[in-house]
MIBA-853206 format. One record per residue (C-alpha): chain; residue in one letter; x, y, z; residue number from 1. Coordinates in steps of 0.25 Angstrom, whole numbers, always signed. Example, Ala and Ser with C-alpha at 12.3 -4.5 7.8 and 13.67 -1.06 7.14 Angstrom:
<bazas>
<baza chain="A" res="a" px="+49" py="-18" pz="+31" n="1"/>
<baza chain="A" res="s" px="+55" py="-4" pz="+29" n="2"/>
</bazas>
This chain:
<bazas>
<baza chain="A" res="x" px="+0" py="+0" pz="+0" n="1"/>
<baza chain="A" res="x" px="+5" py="+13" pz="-3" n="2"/>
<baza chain="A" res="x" px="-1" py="+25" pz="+5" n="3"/>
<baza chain="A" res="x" px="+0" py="+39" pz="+5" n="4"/>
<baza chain="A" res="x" px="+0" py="+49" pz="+15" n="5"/>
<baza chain="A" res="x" px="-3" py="+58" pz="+5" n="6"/>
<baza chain="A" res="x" px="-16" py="+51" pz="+2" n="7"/>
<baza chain="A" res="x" px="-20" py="+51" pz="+18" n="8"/>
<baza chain="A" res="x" px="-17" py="+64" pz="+21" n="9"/>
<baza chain="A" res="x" px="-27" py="+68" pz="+9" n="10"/>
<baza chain="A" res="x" px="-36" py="+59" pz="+13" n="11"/>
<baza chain="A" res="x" px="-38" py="+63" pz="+27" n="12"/>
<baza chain="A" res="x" px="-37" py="+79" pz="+21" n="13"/>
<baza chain="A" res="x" px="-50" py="+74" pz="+12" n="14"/>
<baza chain="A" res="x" px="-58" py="+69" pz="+26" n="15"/>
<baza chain="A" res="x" px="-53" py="+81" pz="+34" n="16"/>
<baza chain="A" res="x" px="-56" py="+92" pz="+24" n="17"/>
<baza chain="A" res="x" px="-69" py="+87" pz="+20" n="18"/>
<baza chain="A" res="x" px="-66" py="+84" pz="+4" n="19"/>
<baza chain="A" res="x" px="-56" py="+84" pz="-8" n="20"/>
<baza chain="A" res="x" px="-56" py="+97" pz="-12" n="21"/>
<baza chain="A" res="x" px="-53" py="+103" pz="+1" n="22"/>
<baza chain="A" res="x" px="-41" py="+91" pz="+5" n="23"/>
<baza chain="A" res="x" px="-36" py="+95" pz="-8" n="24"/>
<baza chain="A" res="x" px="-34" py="+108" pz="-5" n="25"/>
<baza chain="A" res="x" px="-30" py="+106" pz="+8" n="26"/>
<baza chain="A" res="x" px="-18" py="+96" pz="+2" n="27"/>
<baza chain="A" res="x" px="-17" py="+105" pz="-10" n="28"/>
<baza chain="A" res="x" px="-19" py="+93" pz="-18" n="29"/>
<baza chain="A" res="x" px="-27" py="+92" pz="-32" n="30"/>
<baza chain="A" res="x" px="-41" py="+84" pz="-29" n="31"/>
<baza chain="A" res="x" px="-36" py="+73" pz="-39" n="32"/>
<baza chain="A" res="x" px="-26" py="+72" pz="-30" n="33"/>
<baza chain="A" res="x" px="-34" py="+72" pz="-17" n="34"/>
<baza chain="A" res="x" px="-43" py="+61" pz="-22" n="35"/>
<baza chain="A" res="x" px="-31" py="+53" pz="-28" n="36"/>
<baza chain="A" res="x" px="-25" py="+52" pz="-14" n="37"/>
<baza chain="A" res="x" px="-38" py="+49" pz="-8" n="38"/>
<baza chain="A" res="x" px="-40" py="+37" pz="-19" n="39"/>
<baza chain="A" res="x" px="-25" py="+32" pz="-20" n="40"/>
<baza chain="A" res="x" px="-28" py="+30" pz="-3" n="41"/>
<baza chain="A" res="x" px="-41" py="+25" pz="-4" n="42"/>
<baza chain="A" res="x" px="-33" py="+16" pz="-14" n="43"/>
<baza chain="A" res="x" px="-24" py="+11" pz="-5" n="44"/>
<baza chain="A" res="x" px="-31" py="+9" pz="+8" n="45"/>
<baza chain="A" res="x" px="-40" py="+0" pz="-2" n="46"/>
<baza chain="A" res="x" px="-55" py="+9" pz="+4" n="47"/>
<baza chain="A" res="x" px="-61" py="+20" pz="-1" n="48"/>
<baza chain="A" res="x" px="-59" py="+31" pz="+11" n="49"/>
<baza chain="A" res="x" px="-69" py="+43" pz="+6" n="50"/>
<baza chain="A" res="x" px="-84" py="+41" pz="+1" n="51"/>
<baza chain="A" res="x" px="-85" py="+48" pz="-14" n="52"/>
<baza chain="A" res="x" px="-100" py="+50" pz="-15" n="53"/>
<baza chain="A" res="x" px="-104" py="+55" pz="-2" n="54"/>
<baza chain="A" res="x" px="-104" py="+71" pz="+2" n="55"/>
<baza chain="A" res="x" px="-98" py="+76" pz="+12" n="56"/>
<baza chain="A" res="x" px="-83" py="+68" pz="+13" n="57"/>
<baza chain="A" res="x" px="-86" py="+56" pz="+18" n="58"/>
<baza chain="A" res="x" px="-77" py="+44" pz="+23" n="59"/>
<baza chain="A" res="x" px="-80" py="+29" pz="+19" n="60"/>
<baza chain="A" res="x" px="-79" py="+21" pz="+31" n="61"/>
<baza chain="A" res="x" px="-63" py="+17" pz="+28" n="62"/>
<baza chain="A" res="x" px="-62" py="+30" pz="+28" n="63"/>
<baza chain="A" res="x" px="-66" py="+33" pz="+41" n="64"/>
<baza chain="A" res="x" px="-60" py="+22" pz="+46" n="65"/>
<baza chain="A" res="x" px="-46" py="+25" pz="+41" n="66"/>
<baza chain="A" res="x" px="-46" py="+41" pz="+42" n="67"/>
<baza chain="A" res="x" px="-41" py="+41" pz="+56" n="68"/>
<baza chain="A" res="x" px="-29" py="+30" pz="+53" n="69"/>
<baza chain="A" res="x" px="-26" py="+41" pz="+41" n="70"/>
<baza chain="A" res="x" px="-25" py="+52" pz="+51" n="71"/>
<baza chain="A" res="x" px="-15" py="+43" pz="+60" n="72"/>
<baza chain="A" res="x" px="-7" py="+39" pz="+47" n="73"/>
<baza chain="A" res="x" px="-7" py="+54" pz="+43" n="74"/>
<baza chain="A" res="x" px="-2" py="+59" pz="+58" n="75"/>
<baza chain="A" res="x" px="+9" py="+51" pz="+60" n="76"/>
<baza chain="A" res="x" px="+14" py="+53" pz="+46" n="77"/>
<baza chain="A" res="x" px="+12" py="+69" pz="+52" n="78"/>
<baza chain="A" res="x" px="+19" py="+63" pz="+65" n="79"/>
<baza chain="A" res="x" px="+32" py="+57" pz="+58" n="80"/>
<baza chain="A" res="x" px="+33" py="+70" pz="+49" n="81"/>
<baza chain="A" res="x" px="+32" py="+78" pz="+63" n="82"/>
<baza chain="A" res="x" px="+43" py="+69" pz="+71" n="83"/>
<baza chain="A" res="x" px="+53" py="+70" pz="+61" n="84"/>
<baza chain="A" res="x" px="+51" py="+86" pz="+60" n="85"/>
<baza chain="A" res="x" px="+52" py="+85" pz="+77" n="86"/>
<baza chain="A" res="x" px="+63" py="+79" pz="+76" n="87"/>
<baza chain="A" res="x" px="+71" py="+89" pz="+70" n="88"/>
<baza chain="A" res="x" px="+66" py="+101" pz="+77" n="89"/>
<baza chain="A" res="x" px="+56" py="+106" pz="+70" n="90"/>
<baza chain="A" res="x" px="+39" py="+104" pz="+73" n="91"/>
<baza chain="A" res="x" px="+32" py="+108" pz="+61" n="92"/>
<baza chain="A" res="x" px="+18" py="+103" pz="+56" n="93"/>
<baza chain="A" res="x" px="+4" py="+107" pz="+57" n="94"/>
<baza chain="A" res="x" px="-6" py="+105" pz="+69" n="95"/>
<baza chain="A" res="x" px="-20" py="+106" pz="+65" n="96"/>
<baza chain="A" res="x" px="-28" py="+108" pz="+79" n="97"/>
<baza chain="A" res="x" px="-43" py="+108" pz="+82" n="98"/>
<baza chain="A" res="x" px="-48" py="+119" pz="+90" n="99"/>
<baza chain="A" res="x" px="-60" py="+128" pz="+94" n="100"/>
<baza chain="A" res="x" px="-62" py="+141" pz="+89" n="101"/>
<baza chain="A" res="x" px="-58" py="+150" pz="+102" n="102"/>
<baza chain="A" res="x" px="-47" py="+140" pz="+104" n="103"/>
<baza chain="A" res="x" px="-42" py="+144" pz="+91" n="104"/>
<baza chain="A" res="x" px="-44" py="+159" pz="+92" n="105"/>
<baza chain="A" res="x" px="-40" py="+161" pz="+106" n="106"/>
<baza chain="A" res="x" px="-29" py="+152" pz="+110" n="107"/>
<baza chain="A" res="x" px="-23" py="+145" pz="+97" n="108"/>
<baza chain="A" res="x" px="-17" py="+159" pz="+89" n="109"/>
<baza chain="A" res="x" px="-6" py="+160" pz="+101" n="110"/>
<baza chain="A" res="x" px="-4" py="+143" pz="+102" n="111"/>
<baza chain="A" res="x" px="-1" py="+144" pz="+88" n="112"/>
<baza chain="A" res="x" px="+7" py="+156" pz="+87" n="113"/>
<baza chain="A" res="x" px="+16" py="+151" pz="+99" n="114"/>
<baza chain="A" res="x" px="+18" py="+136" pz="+90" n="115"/>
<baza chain="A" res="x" px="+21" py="+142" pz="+79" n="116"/>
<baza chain="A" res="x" px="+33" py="+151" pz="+85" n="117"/>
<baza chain="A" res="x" px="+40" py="+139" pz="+90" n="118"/>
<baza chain="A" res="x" px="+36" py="+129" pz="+79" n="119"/>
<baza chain="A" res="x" px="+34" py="+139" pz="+65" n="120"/>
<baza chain="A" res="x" px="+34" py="+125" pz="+59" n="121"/>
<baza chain="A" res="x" px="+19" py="+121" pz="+65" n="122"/>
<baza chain="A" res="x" px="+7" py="+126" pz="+59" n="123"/>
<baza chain="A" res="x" px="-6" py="+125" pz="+66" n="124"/>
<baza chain="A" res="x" px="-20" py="+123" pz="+60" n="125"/>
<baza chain="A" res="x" px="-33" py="+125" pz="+68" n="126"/>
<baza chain="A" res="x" px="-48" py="+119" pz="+66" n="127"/>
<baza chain="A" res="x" px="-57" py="+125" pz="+74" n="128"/>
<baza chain="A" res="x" px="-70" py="+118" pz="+79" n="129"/>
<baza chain="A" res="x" px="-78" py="+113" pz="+91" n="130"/>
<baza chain="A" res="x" px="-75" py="+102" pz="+102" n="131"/>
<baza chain="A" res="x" px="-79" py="+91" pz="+90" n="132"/>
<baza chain="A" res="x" px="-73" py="+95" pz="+78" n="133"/>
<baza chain="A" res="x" px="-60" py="+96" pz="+87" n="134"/>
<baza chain="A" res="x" px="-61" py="+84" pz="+95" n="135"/>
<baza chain="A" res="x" px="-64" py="+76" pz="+80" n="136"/>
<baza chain="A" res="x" px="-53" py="+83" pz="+72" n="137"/>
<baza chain="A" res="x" px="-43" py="+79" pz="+84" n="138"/>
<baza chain="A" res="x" px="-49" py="+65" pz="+83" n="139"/>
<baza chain="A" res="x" px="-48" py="+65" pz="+68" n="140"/>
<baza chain="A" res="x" px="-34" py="+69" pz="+66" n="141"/>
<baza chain="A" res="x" px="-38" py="+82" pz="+59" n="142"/>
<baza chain="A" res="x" px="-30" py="+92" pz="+71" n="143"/>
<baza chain="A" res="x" px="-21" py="+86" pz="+81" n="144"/>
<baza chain="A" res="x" px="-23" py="+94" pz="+91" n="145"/>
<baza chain="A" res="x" px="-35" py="+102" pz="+97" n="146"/>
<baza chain="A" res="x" px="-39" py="+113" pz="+105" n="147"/>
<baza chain="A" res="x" px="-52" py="+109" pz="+111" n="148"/>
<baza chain="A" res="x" px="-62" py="+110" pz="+122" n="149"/>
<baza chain="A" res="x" px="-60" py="+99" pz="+134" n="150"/>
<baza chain="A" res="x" px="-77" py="+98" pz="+132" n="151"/>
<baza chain="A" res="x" px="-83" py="+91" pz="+126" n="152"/>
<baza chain="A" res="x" px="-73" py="+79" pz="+130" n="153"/>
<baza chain="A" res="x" px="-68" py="+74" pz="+115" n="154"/>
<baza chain="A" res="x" px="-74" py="+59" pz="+111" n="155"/>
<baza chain="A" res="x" px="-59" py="+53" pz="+107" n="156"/>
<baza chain="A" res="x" px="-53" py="+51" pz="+121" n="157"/>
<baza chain="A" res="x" px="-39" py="+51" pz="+114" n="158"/>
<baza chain="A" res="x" px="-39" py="+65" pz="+116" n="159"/>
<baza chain="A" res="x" px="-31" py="+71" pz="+125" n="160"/>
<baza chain="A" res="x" px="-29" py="+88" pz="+128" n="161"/>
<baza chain="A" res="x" px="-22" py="+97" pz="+137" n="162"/>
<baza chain="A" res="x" px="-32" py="+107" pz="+143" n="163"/>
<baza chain="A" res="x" px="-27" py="+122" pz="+139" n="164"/>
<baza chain="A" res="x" px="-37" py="+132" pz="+147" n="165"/>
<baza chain="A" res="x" px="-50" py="+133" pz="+153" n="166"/>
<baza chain="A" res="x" px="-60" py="+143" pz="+148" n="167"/>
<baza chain="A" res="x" px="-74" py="+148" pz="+153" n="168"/>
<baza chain="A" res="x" px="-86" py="+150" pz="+146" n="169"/>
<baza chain="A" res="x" px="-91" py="+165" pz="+145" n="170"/>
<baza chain="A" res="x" px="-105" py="+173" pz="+141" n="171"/>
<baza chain="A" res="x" px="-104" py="+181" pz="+127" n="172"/>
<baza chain="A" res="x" px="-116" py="+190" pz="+126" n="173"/>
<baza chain="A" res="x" px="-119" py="+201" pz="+116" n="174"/>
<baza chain="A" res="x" px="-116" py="+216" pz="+121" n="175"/>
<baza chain="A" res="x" px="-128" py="+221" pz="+129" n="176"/>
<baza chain="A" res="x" px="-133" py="+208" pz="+133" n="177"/>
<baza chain="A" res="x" px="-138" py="+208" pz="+146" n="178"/>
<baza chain="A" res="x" px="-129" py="+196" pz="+153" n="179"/>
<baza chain="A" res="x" px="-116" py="+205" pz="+148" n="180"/>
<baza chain="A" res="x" px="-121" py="+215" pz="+162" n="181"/>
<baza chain="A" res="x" px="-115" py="+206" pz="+171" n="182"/>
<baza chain="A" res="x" px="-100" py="+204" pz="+173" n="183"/>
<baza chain="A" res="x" px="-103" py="+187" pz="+170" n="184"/>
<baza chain="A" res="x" px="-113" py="+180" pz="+169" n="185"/>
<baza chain="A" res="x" px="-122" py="+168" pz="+175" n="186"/>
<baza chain="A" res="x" px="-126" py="+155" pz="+171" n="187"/>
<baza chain="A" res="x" px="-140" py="+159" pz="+174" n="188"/>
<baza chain="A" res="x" px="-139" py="+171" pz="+165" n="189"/>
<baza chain="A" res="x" px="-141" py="+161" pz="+153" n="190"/>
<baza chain="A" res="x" px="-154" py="+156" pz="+157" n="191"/>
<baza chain="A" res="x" px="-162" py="+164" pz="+146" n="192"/>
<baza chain="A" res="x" px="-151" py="+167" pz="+137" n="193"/>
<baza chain="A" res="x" px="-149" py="+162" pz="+121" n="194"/>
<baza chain="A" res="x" px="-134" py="+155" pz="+125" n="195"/>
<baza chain="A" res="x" px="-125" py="+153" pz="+112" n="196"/>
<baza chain="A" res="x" px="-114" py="+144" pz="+114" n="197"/>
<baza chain="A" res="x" px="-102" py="+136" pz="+107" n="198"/>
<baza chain="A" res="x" px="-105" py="+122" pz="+104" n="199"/>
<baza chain="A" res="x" px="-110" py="+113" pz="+95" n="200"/>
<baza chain="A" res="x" px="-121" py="+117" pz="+87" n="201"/>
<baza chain="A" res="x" px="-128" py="+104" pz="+81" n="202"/>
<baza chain="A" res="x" px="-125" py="+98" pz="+96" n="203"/>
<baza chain="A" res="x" px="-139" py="+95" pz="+104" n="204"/>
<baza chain="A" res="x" px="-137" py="+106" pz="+112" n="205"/>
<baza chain="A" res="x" px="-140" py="+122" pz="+114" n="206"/>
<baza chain="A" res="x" px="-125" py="+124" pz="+121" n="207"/>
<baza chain="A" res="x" px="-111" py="+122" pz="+117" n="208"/>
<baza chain="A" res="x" px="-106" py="+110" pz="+125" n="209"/>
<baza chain="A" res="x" px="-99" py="+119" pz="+137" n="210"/>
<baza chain="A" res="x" px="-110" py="+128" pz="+138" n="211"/>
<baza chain="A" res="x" px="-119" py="+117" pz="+139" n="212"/>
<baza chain="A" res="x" px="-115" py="+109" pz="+150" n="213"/>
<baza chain="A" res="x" px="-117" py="+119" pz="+158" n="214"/>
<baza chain="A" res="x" px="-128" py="+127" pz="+154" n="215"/>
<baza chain="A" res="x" px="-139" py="+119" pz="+147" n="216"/>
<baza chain="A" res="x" px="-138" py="+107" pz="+161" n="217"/>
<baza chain="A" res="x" px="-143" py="+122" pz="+168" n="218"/>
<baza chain="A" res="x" px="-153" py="+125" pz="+158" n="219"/>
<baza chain="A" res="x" px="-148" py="+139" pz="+158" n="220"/>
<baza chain="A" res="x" px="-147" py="+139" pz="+141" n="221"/>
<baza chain="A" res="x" px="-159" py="+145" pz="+134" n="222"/>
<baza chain="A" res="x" px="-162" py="+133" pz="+122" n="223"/>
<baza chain="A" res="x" px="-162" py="+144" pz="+112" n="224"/>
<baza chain="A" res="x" px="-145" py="+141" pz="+113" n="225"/>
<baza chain="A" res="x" px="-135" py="+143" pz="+102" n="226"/>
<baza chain="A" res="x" px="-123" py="+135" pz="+100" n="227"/>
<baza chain="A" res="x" px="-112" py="+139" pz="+89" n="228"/>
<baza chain="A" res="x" px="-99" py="+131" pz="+85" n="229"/>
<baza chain="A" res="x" px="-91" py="+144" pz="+85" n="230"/>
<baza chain="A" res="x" px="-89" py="+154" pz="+94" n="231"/>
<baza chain="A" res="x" px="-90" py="+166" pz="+84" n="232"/>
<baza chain="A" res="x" px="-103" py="+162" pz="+81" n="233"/>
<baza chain="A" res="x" px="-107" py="+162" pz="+96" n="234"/>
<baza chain="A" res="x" px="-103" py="+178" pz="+95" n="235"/>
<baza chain="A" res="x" px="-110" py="+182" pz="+83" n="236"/>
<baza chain="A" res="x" px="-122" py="+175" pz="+89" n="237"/>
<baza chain="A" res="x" px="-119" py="+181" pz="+103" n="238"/>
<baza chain="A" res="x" px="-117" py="+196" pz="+95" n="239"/>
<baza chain="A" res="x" px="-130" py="+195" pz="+88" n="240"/>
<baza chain="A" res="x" px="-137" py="+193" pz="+101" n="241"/>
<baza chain="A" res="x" px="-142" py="+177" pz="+100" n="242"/>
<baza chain="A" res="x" px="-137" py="+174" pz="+114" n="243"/>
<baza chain="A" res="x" px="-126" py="+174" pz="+125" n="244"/>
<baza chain="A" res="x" px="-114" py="+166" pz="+120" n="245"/>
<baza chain="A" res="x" px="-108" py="+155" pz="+130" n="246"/>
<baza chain="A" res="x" px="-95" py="+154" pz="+126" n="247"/>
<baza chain="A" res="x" px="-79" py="+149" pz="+129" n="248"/>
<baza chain="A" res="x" px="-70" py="+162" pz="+134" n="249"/>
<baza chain="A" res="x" px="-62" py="+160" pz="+121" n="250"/>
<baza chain="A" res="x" px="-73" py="+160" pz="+112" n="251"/>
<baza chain="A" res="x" px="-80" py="+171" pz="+118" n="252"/>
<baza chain="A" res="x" px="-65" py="+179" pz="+117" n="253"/>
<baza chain="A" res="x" px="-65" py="+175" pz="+103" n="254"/>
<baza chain="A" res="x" px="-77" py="+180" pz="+98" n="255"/>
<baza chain="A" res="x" px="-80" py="+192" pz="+107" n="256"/>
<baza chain="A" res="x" px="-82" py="+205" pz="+100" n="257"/>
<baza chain="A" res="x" px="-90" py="+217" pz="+101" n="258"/>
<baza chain="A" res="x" px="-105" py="+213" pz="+104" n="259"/>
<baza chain="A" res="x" px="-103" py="+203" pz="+113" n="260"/>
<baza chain="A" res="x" px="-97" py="+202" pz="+129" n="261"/>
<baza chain="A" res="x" px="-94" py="+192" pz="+136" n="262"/>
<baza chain="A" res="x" px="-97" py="+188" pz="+151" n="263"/>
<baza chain="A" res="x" px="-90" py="+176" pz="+160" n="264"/>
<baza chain="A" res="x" px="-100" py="+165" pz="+165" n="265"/>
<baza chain="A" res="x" px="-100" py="+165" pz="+180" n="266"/>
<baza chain="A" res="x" px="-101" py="+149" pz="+185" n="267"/>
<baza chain="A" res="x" px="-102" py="+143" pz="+172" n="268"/>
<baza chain="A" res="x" px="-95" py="+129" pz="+176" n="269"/>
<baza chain="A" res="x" px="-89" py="+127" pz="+162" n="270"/>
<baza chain="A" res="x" px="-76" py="+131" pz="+155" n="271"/>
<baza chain="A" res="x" px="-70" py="+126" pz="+141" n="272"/>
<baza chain="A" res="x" px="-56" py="+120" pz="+144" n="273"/>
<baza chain="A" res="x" px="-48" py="+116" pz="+130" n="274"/>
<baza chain="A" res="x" px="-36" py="+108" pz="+129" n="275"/>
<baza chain="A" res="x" px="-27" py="+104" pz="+119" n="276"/>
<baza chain="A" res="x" px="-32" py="+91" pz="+113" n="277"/>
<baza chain="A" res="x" px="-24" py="+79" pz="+104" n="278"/>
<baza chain="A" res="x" px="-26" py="+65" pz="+103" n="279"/>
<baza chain="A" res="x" px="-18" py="+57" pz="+112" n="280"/>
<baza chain="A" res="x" px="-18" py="+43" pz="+103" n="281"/>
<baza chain="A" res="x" px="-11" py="+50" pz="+92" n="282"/>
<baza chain="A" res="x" px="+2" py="+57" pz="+90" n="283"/>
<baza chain="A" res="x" px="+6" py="+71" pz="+89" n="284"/>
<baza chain="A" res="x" px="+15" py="+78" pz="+79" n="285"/>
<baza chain="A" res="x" px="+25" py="+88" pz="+84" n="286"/>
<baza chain="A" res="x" px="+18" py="+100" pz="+80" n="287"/>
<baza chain="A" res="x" px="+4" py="+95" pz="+87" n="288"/>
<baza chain="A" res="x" px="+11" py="+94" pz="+101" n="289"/>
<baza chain="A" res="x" px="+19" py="+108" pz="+100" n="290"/>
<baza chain="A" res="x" px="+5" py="+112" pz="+97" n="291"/>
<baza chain="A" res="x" px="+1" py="+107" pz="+108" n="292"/>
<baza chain="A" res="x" px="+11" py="+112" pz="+117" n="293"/>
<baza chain="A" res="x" px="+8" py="+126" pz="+112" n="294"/>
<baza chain="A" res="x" px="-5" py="+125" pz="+116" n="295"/>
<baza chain="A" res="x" px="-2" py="+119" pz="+130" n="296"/>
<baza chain="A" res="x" px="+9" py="+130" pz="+131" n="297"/>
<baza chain="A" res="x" px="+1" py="+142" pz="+127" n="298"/>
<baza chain="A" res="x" px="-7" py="+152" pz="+135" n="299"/>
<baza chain="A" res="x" px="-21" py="+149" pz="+138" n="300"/>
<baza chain="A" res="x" px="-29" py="+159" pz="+133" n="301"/>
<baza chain="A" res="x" px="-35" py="+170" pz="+140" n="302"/>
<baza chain="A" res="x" px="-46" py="+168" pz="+149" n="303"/>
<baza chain="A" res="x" px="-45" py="+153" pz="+152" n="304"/>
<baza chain="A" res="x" px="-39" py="+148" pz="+163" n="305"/>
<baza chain="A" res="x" px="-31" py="+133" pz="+164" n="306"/>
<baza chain="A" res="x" px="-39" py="+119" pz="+163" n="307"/>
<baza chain="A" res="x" px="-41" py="+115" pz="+178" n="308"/>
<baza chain="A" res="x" px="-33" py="+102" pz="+179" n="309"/>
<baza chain="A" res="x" px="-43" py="+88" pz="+182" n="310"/>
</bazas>
């Protein structure tokens, strides 16, 4: 049998990208020469790997059965390239990491600056996205490292993190709101209010997942709730008047402009702590653990205080 790497590195481009066209601009291949590699593997490994027919990209079942071995084929291949590079002094590679949106506006900028000035040879890539999409591109091999809350606890239990900081949850309300006339507010003070949150919106719920556990077991949140999957959104929403934002203190400092205040919550039991997540079963090039150690190294950001110890 002979195998390419070539031909499984275009493959898996082809699953992660969604299609062809956009794996072959990606690679910066020719489409003929996408679907060659795709045929010249599924030649080799004797199964057809993609279904043709069917709209969206969709895997056959060897497909799916075999993606995952592909990931590990490819990172090791990564791995040995990496070692041998380590080994003569020098770090370089990329590290694609998963994180959330105020993670990536208020705390990655500095991490990556202070990589890069000790290894100008690592370029970093970010995907943004909720708790899932991080926790299954992590699992899927598309980032090797993540920025992610510790809730909702991951499914794949070979996870492992180091927490970085604790953070509070805060009140966002639109100037001349009536809550913004006390210095912070009260649980009770939602009671009759139109709460908009961070969370999942197709999720059977009327909260975020943070908020909820605290609010909705009190019955505190009106079931006229909003929940958005972006923190930018939760501001226009809260600007234009459709409710009080319940928000993390990093995304309430990344979208806070004019139009909109924003108020601590006195006694609300919940915080967001974020770690540094990676997959214990699986190795790490050189450039993902400087990564990591930049990220353990630096700075928490402002207005988080330290994970209290279990």
């Amino acid at each position: 049998m002979t195998l390419e790497l070539a031909w499984l590195r275009t493959w898996v481009e082809v699953v992660d990208t969604g299609g062809f066209t956009r794996a072959a601009e990606k690679l910066h291949l020719s489409q003929p020469r996408v679907s060659a590699h795709i045929a010249n593997l599924e030649r080799e490994l004797g199964c057809l790997l993609i279904e043709r027919r069917i709209r969206p990209l969709t895997l056959t079942d060897d497909g799916r059965a075999l993606l995952t071995r592909a990931r590990s084929v490819l990172a090791a291949a990564d791995e040995l390239v990496t070692a041998r590079q380590t080994d003569l002094g020098n770090i370089t590679g990329t590290v694609t990491v998963a994180s959330f949106a105020s993670g990536s506006s208020e705390f990655l900028p500095s991490v990556i600056t202070a990589l890069q000035d000790e290894y100008p040879r690592i370029r970093v890539a970010v995907l943004d996205g909720d708790s899932g999409f991080i926790e299954a591109a992590l699992s899927e091999r598309r980032v090797s490292v993540a920025l992610r809350p510790v809730r909702p606890e991951p499914h794949d239990h070979g996870f492992t993190m180091r927490p970085l900081w604790r953070e509070p949850f805060v009140m966002l309300a639109p100037t001349g709101h009536p809550l913004l006339d006390k210095s912070q507010v009260e649980l009770a003070d939602f009671a009759d209010e139109r709460v908009i949150t961070i969370g999942d919106p197709l999720a059977n719920t009327i909260v975020g997942y943070e908020a909820e556990v605290e609010l909705s077991i009190k019955n505190l949140v009106s079931p006229y709730g909003i929940v958005s999957h972006q923190p930018t959104t939760l501001g226009a929403m809260v600007r234009a008047g459709h409710g009080i934002g319940i928000i993390n203190y990093l995304g309430a400092v990344m979208i806070l402009r004019e139009g909109m205040e924003m108020r601590p919550i006195h006694q609300l039991n919940r915080y967001r702590d974020v770690g540094i997540w990676w997959h214990s079963e699986r190795p790490l090039g050189a450039a993902a653990r400087a990564f990591i150690r930049a990220v353990v190294k630096a700075p928490r950001p402002e207005g988080t205080t330290a994970v209290p110890p279990v």
